[in-house]
N, CA, C and O atoms as CSV, one atom per row, in Angstrom:
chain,resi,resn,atom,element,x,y,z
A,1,UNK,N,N,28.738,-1.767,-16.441
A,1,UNK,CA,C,28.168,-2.372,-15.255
A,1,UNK,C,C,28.432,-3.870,-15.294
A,1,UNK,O,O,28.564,-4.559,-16.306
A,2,UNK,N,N,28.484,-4.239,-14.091
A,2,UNK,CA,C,28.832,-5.536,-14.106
A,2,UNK,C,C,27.514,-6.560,-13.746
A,2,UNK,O,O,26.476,-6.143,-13.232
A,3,UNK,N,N,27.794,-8.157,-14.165
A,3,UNK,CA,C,26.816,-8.323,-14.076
A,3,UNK,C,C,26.012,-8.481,-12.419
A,3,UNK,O,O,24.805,-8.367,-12.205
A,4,UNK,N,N,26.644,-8.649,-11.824
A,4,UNK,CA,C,26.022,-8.623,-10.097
A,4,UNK,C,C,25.434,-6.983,-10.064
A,4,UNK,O,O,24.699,-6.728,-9.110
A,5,UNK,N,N,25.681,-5.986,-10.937
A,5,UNK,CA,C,24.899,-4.901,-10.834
A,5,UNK,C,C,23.532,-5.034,-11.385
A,5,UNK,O,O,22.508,-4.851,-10.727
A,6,UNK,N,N,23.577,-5.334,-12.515
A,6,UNK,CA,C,22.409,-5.696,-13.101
A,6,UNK,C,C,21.500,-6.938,-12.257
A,6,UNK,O,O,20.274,-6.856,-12.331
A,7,UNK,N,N,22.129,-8.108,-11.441
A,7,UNK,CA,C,20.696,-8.218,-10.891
A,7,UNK,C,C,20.485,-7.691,-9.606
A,7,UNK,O,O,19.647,-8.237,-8.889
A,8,UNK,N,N,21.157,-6.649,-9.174
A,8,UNK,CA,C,20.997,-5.970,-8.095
A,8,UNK,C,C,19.412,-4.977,-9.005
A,8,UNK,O,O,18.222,-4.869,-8.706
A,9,UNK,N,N,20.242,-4.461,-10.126
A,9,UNK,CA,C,19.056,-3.821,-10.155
A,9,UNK,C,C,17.778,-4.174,-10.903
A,9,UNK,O,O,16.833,-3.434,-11.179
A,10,UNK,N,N,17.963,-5.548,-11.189
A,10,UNK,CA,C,17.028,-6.449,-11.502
A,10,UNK,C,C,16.085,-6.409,-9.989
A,10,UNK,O,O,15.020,-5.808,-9.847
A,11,UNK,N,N,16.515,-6.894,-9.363
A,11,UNK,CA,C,15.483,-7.581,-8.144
A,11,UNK,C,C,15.155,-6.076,-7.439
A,11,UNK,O,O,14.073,-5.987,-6.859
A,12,UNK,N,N,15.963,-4.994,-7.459
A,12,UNK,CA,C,15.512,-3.420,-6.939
A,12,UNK,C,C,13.900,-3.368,-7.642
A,12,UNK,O,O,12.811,-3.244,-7.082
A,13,UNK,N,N,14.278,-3.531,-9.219
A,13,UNK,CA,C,13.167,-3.139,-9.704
A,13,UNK,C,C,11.661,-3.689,-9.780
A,13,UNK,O,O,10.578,-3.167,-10.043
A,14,UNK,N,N,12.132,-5.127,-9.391
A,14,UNK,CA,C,10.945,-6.253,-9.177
A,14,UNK,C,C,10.648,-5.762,-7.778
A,14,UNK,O,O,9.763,-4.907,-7.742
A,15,UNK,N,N,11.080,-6.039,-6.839
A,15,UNK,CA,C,10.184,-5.433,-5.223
A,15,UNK,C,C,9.901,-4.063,-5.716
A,15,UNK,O,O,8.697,-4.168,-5.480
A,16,UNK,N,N,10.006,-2.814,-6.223
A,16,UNK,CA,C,8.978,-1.785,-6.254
A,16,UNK,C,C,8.105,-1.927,-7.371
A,16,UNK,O,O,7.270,-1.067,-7.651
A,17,UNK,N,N,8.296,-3.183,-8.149
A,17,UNK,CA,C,7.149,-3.132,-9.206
A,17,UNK,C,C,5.622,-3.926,-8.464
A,17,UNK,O,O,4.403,-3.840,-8.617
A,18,UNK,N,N,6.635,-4.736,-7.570
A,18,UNK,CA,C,5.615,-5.513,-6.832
A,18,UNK,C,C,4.863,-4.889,-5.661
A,18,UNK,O,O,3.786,-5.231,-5.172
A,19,UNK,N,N,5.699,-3.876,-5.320
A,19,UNK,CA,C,4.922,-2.727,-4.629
A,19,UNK,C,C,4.035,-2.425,-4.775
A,19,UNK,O,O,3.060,-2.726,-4.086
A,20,UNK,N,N,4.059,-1.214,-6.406
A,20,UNK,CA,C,3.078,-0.935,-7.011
A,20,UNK,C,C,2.090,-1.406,-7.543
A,20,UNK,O,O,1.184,-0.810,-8.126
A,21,UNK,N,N,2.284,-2.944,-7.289
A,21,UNK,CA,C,1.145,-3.343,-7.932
A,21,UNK,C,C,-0.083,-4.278,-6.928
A,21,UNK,O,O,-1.180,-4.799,-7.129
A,22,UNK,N,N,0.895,-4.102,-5.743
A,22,UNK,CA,C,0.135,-4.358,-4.604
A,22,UNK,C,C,-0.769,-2.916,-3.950
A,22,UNK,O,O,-1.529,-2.815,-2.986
A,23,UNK,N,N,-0.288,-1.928,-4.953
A,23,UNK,CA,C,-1.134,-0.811,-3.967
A,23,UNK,C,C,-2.157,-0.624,-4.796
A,23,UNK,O,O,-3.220,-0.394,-4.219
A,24,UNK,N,N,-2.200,-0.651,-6.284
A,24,UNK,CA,C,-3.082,-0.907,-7.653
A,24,UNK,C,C,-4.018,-1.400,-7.139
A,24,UNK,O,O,-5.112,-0.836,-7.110
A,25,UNK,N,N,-3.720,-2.917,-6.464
A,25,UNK,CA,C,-4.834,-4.010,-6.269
A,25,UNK,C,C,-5.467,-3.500,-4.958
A,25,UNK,O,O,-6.680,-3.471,-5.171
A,26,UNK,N,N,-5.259,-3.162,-3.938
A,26,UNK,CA,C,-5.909,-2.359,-3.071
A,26,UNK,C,C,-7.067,-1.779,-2.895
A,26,UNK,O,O,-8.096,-2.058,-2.278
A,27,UNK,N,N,-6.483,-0.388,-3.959
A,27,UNK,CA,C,-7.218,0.701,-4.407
A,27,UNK,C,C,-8.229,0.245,-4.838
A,27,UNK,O,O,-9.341,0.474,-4.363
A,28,UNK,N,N,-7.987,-0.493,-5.835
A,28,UNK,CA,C,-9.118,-1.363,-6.882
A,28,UNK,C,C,-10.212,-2.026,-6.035
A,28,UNK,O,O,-11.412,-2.053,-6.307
A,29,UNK,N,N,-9.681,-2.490,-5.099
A,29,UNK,CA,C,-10.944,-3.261,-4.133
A,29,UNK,C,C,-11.412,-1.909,-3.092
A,29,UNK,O,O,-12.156,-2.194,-2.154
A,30,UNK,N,N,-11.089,-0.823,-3.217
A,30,UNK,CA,C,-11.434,-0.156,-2.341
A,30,UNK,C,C,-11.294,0.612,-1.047
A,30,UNK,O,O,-12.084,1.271,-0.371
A,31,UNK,N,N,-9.805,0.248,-0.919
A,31,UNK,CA,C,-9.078,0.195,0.004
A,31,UNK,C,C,-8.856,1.984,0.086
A,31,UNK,O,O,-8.184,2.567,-0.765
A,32,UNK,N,N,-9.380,2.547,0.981
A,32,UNK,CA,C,-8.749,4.178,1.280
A,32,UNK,C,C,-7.855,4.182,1.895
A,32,UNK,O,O,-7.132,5.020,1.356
A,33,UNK,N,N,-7.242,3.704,2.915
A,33,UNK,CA,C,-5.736,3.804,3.909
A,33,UNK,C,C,-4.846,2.338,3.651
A,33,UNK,O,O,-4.665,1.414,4.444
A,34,UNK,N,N,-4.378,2.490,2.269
A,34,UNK,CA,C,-3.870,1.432,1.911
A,34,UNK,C,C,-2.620,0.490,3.288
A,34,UNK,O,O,-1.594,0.966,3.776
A,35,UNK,N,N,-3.029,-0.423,3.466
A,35,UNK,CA,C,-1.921,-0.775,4.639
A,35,UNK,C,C,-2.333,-0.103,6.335
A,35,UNK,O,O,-1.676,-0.019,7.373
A,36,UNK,N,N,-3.586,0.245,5.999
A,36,UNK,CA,C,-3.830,0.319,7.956
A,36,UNK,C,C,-5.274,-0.957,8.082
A,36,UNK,O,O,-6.321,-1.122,7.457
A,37,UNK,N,N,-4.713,-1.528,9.040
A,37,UNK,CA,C,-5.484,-2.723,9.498
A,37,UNK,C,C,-6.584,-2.146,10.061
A,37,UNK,O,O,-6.790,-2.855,11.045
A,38,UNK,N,N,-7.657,-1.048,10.033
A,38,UNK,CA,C,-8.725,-0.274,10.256
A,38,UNK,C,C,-9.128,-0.076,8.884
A,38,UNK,O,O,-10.348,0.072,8.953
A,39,UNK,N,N,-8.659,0.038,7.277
A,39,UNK,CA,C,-9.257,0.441,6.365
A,39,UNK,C,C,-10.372,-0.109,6.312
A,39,UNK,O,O,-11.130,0.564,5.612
A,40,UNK,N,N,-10.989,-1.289,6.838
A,40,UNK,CA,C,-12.413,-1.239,6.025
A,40,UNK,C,C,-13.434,-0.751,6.934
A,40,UNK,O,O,-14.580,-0.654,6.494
A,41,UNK,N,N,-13.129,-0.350,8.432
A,41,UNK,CA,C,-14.164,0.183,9.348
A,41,UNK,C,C,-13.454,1.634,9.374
A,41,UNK,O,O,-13.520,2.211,10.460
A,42,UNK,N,N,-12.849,2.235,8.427
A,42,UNK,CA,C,-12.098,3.543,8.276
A,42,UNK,C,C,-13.452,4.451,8.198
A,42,UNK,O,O,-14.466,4.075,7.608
A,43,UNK,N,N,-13.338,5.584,8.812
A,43,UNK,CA,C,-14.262,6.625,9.371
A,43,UNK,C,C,-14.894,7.663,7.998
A,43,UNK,O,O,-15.950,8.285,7.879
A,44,UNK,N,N,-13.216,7.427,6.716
A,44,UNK,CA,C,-13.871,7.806,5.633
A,44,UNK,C,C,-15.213,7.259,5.010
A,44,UNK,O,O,-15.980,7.980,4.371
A,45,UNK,N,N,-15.416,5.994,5.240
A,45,UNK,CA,C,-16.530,5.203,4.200
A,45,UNK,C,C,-18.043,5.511,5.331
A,45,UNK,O,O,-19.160,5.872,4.961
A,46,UNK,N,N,-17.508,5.177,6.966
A,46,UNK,CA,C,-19.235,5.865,7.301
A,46,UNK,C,C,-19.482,6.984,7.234
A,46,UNK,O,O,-20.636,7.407,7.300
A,47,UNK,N,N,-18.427,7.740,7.085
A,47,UNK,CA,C,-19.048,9.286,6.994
A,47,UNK,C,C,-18.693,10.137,7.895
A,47,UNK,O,O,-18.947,11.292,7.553
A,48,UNK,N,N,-18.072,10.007,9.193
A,48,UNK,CA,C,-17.634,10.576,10.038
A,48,UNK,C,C,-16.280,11.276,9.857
A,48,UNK,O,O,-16.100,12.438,10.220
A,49,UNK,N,N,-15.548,10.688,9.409
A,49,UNK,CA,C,-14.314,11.568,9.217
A,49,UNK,C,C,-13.234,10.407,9.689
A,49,UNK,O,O,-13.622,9.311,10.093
A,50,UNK,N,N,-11.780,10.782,9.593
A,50,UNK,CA,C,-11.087,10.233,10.040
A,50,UNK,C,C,-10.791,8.626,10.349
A,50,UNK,O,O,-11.526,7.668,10.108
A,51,UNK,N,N,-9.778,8.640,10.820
A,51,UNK,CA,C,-10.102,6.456,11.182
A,51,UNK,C,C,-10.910,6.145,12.604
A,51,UNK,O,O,-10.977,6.740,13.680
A,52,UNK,N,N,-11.249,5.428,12.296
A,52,UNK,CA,C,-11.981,4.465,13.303
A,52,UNK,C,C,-11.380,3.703,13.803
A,52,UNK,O,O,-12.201,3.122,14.512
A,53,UNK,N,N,-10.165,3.118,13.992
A,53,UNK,CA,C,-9.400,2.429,14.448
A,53,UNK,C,C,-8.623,2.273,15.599
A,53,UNK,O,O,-7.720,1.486,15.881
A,54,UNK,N,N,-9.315,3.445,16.377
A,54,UNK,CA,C,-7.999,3.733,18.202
A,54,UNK,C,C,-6.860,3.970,17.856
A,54,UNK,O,O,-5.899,3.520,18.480
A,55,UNK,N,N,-6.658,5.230,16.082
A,55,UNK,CA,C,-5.513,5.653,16.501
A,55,UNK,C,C,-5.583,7.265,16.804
A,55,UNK,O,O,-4.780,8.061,16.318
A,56,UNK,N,N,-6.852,7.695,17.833
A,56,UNK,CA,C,-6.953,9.165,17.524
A,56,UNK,C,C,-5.986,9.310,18.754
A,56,UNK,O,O,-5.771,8.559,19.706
A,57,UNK,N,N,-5.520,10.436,18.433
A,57,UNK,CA,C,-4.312,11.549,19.065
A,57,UNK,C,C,-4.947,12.777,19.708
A,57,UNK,O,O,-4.237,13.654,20.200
């Protein structure tokens, strides 16, 4: 491999590490619909079901 492969797959591996560790930190605070701008009025935590957010179908 050459070296422009290696930091190809250098920086591949840094954005999904940074991924994962943005979804880690999430979770950790509590987050149930990681990445929907409704998770904290999300329908799971009052009890009703589903999101709360105006995306019902």
């Amino acid at each position: 491999m050459t070296p422009a492969d290696w930091i190809a797959v250098a920086v591949l591996l840094l954005i999904v590490g940074g991924a994962v560790a943005y979804l880690i930190r999430a979770k950790r605070r509590g987050a149930k619909c990681v990445g929907c701008p409704y998770c904290k009025s999300c329908g799971t935590k009052t009890g009703k079901g589903g999101c709360g957010g105006g995306n019902k179908r």
